[in-house]
ZATOR-945819 format. One line per field, with one value per residue (C-alpha): residue in three letters; x, y, z; residue number from 0. Coordinates in steps of 0.02 Angstrom, whole numbers, plus 50000, padded with zeros to 5 digits. Each point is the difference from the previous one (the first is absolute). Example, Ala and Ser with C-alpha at 12.3 -4.5 7.8 and 13.67 -1.06 7.14 Angstrom:
# residues 2
code	[ALA:SER]
east	[50615:50069]
north	[49775:50172]
up	[50390:49967]
pos	[0:1]
This chain:
# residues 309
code	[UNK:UNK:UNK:UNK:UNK:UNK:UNK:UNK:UNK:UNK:UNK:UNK:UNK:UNK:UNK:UNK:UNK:UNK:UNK:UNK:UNK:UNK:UNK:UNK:UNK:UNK:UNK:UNK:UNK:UNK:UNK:UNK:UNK:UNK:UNK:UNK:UNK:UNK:UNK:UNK:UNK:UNK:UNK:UNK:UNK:UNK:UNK:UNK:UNK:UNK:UNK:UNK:UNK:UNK:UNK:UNK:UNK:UNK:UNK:UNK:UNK:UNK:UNK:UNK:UNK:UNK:UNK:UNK:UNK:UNK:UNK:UNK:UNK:UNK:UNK:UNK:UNK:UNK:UNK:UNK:UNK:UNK:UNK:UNK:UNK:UNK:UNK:UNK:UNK:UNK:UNK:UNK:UNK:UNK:UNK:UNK:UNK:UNK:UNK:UNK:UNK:UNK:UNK:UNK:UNK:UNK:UNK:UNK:UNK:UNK:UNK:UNK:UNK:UNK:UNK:UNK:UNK:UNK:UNK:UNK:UNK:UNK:UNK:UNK:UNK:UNK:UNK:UNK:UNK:UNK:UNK:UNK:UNK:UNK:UNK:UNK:UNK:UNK:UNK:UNK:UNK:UNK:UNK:UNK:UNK:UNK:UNK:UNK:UNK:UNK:UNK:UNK:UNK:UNK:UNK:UNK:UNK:UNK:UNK:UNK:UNK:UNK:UNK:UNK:UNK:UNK:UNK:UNK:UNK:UNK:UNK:UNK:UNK:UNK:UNK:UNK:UNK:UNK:UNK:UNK:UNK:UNK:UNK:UNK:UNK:UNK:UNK:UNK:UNK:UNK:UNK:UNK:UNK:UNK:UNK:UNK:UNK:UNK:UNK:UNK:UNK:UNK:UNK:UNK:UNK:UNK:UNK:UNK:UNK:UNK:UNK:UNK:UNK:UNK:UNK:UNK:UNK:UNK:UNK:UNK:UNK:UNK:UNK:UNK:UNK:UNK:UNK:UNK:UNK:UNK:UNK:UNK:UNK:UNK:UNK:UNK:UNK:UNK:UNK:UNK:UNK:UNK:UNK:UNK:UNK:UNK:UNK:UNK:UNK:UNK:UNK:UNK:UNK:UNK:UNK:UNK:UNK:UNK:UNK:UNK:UNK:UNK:UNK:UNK:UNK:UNK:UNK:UNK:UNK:UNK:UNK:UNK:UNK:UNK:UNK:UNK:UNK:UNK:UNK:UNK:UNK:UNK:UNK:UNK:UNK:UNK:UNK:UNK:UNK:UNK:UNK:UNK:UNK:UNK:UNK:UNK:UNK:UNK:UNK:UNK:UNK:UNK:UNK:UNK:UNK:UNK:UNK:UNK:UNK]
east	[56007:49902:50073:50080:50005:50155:50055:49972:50136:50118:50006:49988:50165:50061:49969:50095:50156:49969:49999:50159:50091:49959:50082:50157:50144:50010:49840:49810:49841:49982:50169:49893:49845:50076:50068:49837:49889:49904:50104:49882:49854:50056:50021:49839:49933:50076:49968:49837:49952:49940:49929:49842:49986:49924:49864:49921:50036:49891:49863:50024:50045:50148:49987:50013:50144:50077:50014:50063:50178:50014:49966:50017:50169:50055:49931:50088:50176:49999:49954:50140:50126:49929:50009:50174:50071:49932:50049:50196:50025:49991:50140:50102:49991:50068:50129:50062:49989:50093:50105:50020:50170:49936:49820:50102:50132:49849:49926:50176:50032:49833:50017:50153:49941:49864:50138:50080:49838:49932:50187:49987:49835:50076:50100:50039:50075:50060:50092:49884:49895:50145:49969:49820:50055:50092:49870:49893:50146:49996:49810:50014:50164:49914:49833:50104:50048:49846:49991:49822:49980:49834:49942:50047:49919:49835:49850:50037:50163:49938:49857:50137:50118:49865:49933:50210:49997:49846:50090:50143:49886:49943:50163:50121:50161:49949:49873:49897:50091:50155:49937:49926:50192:50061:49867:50059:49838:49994:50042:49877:49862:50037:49986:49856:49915:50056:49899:49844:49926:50071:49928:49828:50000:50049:49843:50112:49888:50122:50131:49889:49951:50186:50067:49833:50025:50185:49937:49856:50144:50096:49875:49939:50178:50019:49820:50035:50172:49930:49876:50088:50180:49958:49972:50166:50085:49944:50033:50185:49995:49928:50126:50155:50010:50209:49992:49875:50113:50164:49904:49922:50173:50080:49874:50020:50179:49983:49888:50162:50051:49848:50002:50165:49971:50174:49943:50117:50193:50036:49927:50148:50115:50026:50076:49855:49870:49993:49818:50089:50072:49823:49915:50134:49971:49830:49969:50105:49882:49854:50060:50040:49850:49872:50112:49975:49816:49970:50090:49911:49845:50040:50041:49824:49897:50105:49944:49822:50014:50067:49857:49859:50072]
north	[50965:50080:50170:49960:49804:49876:50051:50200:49981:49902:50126:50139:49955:49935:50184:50078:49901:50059:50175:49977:49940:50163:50115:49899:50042:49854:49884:50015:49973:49899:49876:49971:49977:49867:49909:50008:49922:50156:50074:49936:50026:50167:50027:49948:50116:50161:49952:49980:50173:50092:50149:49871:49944:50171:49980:49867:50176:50090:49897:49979:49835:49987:49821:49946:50119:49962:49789:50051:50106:49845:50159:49885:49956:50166:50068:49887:50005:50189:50032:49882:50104:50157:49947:49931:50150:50128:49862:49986:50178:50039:49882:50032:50170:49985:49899:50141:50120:49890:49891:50052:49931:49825:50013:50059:49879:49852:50090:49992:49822:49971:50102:49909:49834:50059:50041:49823:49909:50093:49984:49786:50004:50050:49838:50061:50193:50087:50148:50133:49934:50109:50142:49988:49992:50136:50087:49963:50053:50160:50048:49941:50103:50151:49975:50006:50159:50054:50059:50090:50071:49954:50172:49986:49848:50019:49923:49987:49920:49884:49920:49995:49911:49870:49969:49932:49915:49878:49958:49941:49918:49872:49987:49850:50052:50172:50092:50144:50059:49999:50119:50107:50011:50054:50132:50054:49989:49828:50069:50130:49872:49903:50166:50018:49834:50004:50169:49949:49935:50120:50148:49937:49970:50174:50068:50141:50010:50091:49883:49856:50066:50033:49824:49902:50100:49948:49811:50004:50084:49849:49857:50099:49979:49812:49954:50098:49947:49829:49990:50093:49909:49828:49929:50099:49901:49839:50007:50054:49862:49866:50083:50073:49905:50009:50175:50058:49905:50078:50154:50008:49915:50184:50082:49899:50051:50168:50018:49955:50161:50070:49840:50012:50009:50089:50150:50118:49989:50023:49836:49884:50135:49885:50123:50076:49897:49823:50004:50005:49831:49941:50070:49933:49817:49987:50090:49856:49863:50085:50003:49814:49967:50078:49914:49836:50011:50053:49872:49869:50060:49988:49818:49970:50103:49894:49830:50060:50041:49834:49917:50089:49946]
up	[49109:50140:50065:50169:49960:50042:49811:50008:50163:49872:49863:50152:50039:49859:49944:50167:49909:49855:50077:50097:49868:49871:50139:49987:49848:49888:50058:49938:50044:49831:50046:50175:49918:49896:50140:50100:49860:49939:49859:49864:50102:50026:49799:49964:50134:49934:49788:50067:50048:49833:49982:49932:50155:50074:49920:50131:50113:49908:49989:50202:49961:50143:50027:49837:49968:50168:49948:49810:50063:50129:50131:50163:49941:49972:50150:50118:49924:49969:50175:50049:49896:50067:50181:49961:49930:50105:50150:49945:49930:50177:50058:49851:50022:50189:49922:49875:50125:50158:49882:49827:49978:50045:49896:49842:50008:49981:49884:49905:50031:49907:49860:49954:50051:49863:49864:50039:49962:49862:49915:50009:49943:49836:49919:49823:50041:49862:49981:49955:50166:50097:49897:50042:50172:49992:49943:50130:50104:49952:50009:50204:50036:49923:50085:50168:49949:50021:50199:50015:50196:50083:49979:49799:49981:49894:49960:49809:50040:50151:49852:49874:50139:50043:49801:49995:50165:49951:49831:50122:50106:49848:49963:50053:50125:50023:50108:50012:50167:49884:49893:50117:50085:49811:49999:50164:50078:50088:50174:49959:49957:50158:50127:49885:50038:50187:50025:49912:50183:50092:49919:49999:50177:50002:49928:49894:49860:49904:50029:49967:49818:49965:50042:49941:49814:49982:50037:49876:49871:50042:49998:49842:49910:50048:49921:49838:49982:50025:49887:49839:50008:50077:49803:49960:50123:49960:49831:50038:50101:49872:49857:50091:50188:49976:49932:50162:50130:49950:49985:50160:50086:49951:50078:50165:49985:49962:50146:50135:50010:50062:50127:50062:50174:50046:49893:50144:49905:50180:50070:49997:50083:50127:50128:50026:50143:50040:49914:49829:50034:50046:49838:49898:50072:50027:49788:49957:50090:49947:49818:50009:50091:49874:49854:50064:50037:49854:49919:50109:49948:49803:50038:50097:49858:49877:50074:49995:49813:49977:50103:49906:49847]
pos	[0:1:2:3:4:5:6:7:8:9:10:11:12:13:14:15:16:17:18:19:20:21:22:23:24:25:26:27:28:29:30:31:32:33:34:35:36:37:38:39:40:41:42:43:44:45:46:47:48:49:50:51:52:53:54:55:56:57:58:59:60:61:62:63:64:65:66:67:68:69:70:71:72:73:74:75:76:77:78:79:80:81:82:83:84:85:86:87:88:89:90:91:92:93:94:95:96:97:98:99:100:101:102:103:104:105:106:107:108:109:110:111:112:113:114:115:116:117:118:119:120:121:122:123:124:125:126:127:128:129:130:131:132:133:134:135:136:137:138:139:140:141:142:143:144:145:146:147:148:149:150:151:152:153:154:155:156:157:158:159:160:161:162:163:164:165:166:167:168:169:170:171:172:173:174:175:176:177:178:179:180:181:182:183:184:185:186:187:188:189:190:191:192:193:194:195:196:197:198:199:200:201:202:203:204:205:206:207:208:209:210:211:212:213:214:215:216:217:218:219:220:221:222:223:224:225:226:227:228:229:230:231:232:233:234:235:236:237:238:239:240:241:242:243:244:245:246:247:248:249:250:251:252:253:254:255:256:257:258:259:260:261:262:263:264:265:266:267:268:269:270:271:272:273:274:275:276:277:278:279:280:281:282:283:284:285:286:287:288:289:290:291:292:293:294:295:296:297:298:299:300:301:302:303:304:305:306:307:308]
């Protein structure tokens, strides 16, 4: 594949998908690069970078080393998912700020559109899956706990944060974003992205070293967390699928409460301003709306398992 060839545009924005789709609660990159055609591709791609592969650096052989990590590939469909996260942070971050109630209420409807599915993917349950779940449960509900200001939030816990998020990211039903909201740092993140432009425009080299460190920290986290507990999670997977649903369907639940978008007790005092009323109605819609989607599109990525069978 040549760089800016008829394929490098397809992965390009297969990639700004991708991207999207990791800044939204309860959808990944990996469930979208399944759907597109490029999961396995994509597999390959990362297994393929070894620290044995440097050595073609060394020896200045970049062309050689460039062809062995499939390095067209990668460059195309990370610069997609670059250019579609720093692209939609920007709108979803107008979106918390203009219409939170609205943005969370999707974000609910999808999360428990997520438990839903994971929960029939499961035909044999038994009991001690619900204890599992409980479990699971319990570890979300005390991670919301967890409320770190912006001006609290540091670099050691930002890496630790993102080394989570990537598991989650490999991980059927449940997303990186989600795990970044149970970390309390997901709004954070986004402000984060959504200035990365801005500052450099800016030319405030002080400001520039500040923001660009805390992505590194988080890109840093992702690749680590990828690398060390990616053959953890598959061999849950090939040995205890059931026991990893139920688990990870209690930490979808447990994660609600932190999603709730009502989170003012005073909200349904309805004798307060016609824009209650409005909240209240258009939460609802939004909820159903992001359940349904999301349902459709467990149907769709169904029928395209069932096709590449």
């Amino acid at each position: 594949m040549k760089l800016f060839s008829h394929k490098f545009l397809v992965i390009f924005f297969k990639g700004i998908a991708m991207g999207i789709a990791d800044l939204i609660p309860g959808v990944s990159g990996g469930t979208i690069a399944f759907i597109s055609g490029i999961y396995y591709e994509l597999i390959d791609s990362i297994n393929s970078i070894t620290l044995n592969k440097f050595k073609y650096l060394l020896k200045f052989e970049f062309s050689t080393f460039w062809k062995s990590i499939n390095g067209n590939f990668i460059f195309s469909l990370s610069l997609g998912v670059l250019f579609g996260i720093l692209f939609f942070s920007s709108i979803i971050n107008f979106l918390l700020t203009n219409f939170s109630v609205q943005v969370w209420s999707f974000f609910f409807g999808i999360v428990i559109s997520g438990v839903f599915i994971l929960f029939n993917q499961v035909e044999k349950k038994k009991k001690y899956y619900y204890f599992l779940a409980a479990l699971g449960a319990i570890i979300a509900s005390s991670l919301t706990l967890i409320e770190p200001s912006n001006n609290n939030i540091s670099l050691i816990y930002l890496f630790f944060s993102s080394i989570v998020a990537i598991i989650a990211m490999i991980l059927p039903g449940i997303s990186g974003a989600l795990i970044f909201i149970l970390f309390g740092v997901y709004e954070y993140i986004i402000e984060l992205l959504n200035n990365l432009i801005k500052i450099l425009f800016l030319m405030e080299f002080d400001l520039i070293i500040s923001l660009y460190s805390k992505v590194l920290i988080i890109i840093s986290g992702m690749i680590i967390g990828l690398k060390v507990f990616s053959k953890i999670l598959k061999w849950l997977f090939l040995n205890y699928k059931n026991q990893t649903i139920f688990f990870l369907i209690g930490i979808m639940m447990g994660s609600l409460p932190k999603i709730w978008p009502w989170k003012d007790s005073n909200v349904f005092d309805l004798s307060n301003t016609n824009n209650d009323y409005i909240n209240i109605v258009s939460g609802v819609l939004f909820m159903a709306l992001g359940f349904l989607i999301f349902i459709i599109f467990d149907y769709y990525l169904k029928k395209r398992r069932i096709e590449s069978d």
